[in-house]
N, C-alpha and C positions, 0 to 999 in steps of 0.2 A: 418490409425490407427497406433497409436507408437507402438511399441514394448517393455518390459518391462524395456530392457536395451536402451532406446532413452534416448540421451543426450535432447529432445525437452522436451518442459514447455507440460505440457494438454490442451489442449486448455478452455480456459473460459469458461465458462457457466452462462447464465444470465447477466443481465445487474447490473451494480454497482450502488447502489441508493445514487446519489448523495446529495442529499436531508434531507439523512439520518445521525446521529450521532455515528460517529466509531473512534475508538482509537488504540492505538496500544495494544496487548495482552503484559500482564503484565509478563507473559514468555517470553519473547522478546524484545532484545539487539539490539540497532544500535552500529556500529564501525565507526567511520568518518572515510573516505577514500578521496583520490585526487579525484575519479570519481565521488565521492557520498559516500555510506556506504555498511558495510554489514549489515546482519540484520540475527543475531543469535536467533533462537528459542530454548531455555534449553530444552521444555518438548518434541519436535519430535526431536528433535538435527538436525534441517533443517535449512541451510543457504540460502540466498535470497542474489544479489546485488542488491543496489539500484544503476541507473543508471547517476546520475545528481545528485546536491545538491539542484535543486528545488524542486524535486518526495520525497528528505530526509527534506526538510522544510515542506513539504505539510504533511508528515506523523508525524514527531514532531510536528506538531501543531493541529493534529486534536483535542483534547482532548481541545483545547481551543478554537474551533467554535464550534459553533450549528452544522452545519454541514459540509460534505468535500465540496461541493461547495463551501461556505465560506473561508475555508481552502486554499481553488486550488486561490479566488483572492484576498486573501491576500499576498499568495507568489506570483502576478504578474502574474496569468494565466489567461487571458481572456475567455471568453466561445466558441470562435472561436478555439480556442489552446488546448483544455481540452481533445482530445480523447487519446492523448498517454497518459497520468497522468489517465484518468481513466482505460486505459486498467493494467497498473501497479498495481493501488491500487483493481482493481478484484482480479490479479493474487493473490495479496498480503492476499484479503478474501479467496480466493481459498484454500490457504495454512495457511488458520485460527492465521494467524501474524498481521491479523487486525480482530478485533473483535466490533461488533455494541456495541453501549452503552444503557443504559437503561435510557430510558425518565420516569420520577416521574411524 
């Protein structure tokens, strides 16, 4: 169990529904970085790095697939490749900087 002052993430909860349609919250800033990006949140004022520039294509572009599956292989992720990219984009619901979208 953390401690209130752990520098460690919380650990996940639940599985990220890949299948599903999610965007980035419209409270929320990428920063291009050599690494990848940051990812500023206005309304918790919570920073995030993204860790690669493929975890930051995959999150810019959810808004333009059905779903992040779609997303994850269009940036070249194959489904064999997908568990660090999905464990990111949980963290990233976790911390409500990705928000599902509403299917019509």
């Amino acid at each position: 169990m953390a401690c209130a002052a752990s520098t460690e993430p919380p650990p996940v909860t639940g599985a990220f529904d890949l299948d599903g349609p999610w965007a980035l919250s419209a409270q929320v800033a990428l920063r291009p970085e050599r690494f990848g990006a940051l990812a500023y949140d206005f309304g918790t004022r919570k920073l995030s790095f993204l860790k690669n520039r493929t975890i930051v294509e995959v999150v810019n572009s959810l808004a333009d697939h059905p779903d992040a599956r779609s997303a994850c292989r269009a940036a070249g992720i194959d489904d064999a490749a997908q568990a660090p990219y999905l464990h990111a984009l949980s963290v990233l619901v976790q911390s409500k900087m990705l928000v599902r979208e509403e299917t019509p």
